[in-house]
C-alpha positions in Angstrom: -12.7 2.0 -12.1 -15.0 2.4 -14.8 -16.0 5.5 -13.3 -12.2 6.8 -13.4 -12.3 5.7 -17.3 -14.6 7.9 -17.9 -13.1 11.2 -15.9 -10.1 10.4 -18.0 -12.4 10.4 -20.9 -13.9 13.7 -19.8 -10.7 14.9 -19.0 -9.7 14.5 -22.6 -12.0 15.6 -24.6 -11.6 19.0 -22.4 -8.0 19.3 -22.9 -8.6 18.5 -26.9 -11.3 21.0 -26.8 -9.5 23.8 -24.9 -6.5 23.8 -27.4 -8.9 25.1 -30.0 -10.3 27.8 -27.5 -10.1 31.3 -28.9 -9.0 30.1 -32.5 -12.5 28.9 -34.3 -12.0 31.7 -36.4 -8.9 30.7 -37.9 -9.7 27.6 -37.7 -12.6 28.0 -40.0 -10.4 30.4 -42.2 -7.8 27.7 -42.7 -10.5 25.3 -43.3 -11.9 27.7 -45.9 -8.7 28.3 -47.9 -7.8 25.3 -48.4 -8.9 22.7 -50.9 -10.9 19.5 -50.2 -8.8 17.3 -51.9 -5.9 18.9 -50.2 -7.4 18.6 -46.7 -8.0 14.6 -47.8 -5.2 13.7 -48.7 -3.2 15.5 -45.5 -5.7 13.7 -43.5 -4.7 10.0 -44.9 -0.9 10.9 -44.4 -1.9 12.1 -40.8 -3.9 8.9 -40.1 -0.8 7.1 -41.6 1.9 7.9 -39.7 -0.1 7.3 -36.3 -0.6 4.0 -37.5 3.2 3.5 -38.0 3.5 4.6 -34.8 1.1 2.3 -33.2 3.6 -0.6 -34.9 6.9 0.8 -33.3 5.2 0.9 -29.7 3.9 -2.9 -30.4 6.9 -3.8 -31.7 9.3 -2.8 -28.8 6.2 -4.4 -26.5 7.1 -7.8 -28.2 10.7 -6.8 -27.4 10.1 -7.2 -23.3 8.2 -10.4 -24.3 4.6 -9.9 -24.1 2.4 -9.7 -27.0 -0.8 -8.7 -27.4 -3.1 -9.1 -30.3 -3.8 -7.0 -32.8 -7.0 -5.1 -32.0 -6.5 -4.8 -28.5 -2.6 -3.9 -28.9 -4.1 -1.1 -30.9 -7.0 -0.3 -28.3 -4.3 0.5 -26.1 -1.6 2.2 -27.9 -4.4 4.7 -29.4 -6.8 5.0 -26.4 -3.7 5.3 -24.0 -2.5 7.9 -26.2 -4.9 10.4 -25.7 -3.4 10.9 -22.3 -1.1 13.5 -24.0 -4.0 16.1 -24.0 -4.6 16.0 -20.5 -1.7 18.5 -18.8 1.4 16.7 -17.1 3.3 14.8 -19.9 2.5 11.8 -18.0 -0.8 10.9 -18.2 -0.5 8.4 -21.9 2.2 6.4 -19.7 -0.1 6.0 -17.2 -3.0 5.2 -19.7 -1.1 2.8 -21.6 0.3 1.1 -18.2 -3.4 1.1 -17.2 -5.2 -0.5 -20.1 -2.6 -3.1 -21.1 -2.4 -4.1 -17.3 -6.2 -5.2 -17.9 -4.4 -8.0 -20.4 -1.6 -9.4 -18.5 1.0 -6.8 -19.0 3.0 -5.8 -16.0 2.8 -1.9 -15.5 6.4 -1.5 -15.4 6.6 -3.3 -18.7 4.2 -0.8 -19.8 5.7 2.0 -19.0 9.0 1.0 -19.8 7.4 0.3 -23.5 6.2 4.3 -23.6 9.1 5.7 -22.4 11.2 3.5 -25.1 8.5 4.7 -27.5 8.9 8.5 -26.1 12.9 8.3 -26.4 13.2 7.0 -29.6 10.2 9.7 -31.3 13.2 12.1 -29.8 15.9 10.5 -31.1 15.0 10.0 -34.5 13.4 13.4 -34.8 17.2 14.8 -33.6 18.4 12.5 -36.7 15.8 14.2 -38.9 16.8 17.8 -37.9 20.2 16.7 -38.4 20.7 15.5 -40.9 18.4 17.8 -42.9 20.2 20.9 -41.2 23.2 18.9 -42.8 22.0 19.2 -45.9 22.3 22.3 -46.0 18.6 23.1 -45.9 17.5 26.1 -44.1 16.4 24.9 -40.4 16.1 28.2 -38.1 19.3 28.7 -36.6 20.6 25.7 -36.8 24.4 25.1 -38.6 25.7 22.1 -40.1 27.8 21.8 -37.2 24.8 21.7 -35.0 23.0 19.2 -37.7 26.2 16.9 -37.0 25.8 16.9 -33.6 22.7 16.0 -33.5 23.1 13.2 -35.7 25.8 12.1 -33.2 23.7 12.1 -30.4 20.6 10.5 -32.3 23.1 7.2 -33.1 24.1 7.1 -29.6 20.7 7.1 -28.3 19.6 4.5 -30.7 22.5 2.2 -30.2 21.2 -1.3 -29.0 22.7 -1.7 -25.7 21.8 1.7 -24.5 18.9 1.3 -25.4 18.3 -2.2 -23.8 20.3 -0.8 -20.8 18.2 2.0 -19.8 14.3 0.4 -20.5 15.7 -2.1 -18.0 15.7 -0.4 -15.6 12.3 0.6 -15.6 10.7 -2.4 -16.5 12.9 -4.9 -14.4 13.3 -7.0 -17.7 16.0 -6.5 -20.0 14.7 -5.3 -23.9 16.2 -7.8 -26.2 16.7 -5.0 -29.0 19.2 -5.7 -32.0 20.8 -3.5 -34.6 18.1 -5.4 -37.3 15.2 -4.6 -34.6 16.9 -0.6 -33.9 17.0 -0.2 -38.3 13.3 -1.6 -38.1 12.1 0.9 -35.5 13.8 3.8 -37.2 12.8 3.0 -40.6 9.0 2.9 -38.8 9.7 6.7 -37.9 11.3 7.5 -41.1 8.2 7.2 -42.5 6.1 8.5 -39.6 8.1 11.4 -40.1 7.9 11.5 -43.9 3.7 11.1 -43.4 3.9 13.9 -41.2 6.1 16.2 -43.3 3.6 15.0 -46.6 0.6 16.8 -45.2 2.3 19.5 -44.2 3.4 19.9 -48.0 0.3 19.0 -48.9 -1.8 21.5 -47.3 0.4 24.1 -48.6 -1.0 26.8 -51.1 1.5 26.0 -53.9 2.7 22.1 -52.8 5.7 21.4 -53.9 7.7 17.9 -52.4 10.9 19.7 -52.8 10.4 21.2 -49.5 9.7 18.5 -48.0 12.9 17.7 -45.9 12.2 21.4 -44.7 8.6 20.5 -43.7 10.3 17.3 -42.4 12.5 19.1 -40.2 10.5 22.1 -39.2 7.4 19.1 -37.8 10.1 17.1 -35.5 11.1 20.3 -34.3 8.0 21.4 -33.3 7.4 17.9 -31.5 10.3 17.5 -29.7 9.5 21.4 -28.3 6.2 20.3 -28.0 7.4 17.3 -25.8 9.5 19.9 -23.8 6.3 22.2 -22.5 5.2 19.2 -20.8 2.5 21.6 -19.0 1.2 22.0 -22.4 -1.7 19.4 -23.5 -0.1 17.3 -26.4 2.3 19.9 -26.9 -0.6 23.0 -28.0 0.7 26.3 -28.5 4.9 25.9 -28.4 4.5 23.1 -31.4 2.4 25.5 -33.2 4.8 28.8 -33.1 7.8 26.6 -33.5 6.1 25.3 -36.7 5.3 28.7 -37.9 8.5 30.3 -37.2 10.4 27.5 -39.1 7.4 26.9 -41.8 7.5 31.1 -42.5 10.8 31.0 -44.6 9.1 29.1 -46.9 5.4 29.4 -47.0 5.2 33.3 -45.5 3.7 34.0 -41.9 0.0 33.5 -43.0 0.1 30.7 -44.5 2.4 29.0 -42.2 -0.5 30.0 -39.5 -3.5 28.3 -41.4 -1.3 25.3 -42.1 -0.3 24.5 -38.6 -3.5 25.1 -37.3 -4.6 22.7 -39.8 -2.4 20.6 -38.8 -3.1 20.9 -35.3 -7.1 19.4 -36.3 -5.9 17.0 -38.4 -4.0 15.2 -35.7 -6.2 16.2 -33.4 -9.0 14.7 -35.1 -7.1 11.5 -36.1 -6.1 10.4 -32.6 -9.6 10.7 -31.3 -10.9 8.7 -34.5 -7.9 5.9 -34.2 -9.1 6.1 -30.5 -12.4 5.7 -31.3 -12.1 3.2 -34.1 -9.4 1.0 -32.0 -11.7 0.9 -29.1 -14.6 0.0 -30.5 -12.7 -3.1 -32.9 -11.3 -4.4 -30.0 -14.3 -4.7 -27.9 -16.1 -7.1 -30.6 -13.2 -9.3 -29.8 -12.1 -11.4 -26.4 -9.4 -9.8 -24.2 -6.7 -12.6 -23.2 -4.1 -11.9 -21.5 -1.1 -11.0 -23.4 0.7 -14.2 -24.6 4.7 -13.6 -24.2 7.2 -15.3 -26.8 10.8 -15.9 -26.8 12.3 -12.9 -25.6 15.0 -11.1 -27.5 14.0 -12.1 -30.7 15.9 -9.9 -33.7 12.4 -10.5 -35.5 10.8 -8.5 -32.9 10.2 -5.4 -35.8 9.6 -7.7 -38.6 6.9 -9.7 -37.2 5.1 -6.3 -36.5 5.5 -5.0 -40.0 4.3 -8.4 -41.5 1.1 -7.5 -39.4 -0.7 -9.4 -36.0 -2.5 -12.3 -36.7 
């Protein structure tokens, strides 16, 4: 087993390493152009928003009644998570069913957790796009009729029973989501979204926050493409010409190449430091099993924001 840790390790590290394959030199160009300060401060908004994210998927973990503490909740959310660079769109489920198993956490439960956590990263990115598209802002080809719609669909998906219903039926439990927990959860990704959209702005040659719902939307369009090419490692290559082709409007087509590739790093980068960071924290510490409280709690979302003890 620890043998099979370390392939996926290996594994990894290749699949990070081969996104970047044939691009050091704009990578250095990028790196080049653009400011420390600037490259900073997108880096703290970057490390931000995965850290939001780490909450939602504890959070709906609590919502199938298992907790598990802080630092090793964390271990696996960010270690499991570098699954995604490995080819198959599969491979962080697994991860994450893997590791939390190791604390008491049926793999069903596990799973059922990531593909909550996978839906709703969809669903409120659709409400983004929508709603920005909505607006009125300029979002490719998208209409405001289209922005509607996908508004429409985002609420359905995000409507407590459907929710609940459907991770059932993967984990054999029910989720004991609420309307407060679901407003919890998407407030968490508002501001995932908002992080993600920042550094985008901020690595910009002339930032300015007024495009930000446009960076907003053009990001969770780019993930949820990203998500789509599930033969592509963490989404390489589609999520980096969708950004550009939505991110050339407004910042022109060079620019728009040095900041997704930028961006690209950054995240790169920042889930192999949370990974590293996580890890490391939570083998200091004891790994008990996870302890499961009441189950359908509406303070499922709250007690995750207040923070783990």
């Amino acid at each position: 087993m620890r043998a099979a840790r370390w392939l996926f390790l290996g594994v990894v590290l290749a699949g990070a390493l081969l996104a970047f394959r044939g691009h050091g030199d704009e990578i250095v160009s990028a790196i080049g152009s653009t400011s420390v300060a600037s490259v900073g401060g997108a880096s703290a908004l970057v490390l931000a928003g995965l850290g939001l994210t780490s909450v939602a998927w504890l959070a709906l973990l609590r919502g199938f009644g298992h907790r598990l503490p802080g630092g090793i909740g964390r271990s696996v959310f960010f270690v499991g998570q570098l699954g995604k660079y490995v080819p198959g769109g599969v491979w962080s489920i697994g991860a994450h069913a893997h590791l939390a198993r190791d604390h008491g956490v049926p793999v069903r439960v596990t799973a059922s957790t990531s593909l909550t956590f996978l839906g709703l990263n969809l669903a409120t990115a659709a409400a983004v796009v929508g709603v920005v598209a909505c607006a009125g802002v300029d979002v490719g080809p998208l209409t405001r009729t289209t922005g509607a719609v996908l508004c429409l669909a985002a609420l359905v998906s995000l409507v407590p029973a459907v929710v609940n219903r459907l991770a059932g039926l993967v984990a054999g439990v029910q989720l004991g989501l609420r309307w407060l927990d679901v407003v919890g959860l998407v407030a968490l990704m508002a501001l995932t979204w908002a992080s993600y959209a920042g550094a985008v702005v901020v690595l910009s040659p002339e930032p300015t926050w007024s495009v930000l719902p446009a960076a907003a939307a053009a990001f969770a369009t780019a993930y949820a493409v990203g998500v789509a090419i599930v033969v592509a490692p963490a989404g390489v290559g589609p999520r980096e010409v969708t950004l550009v082709a939505l991110l050339s409007p407004m910042l022109g087509v060079g620019a728009a190449g040095a900041v997704a590739v930028l961006v690209r790093v950054l995240h790169t980068g920042a889930d192999l430091l949370l990974a590293l960071v996580a890890w490391a924290a939570a083998s200091r510490v004891p790994s008990p099993a996870g302890r499961p409280p009441a189950q359908n709690s509406s303070a499922v979302v709250h007690e995750s924001v207040a923070g783990d003890p």
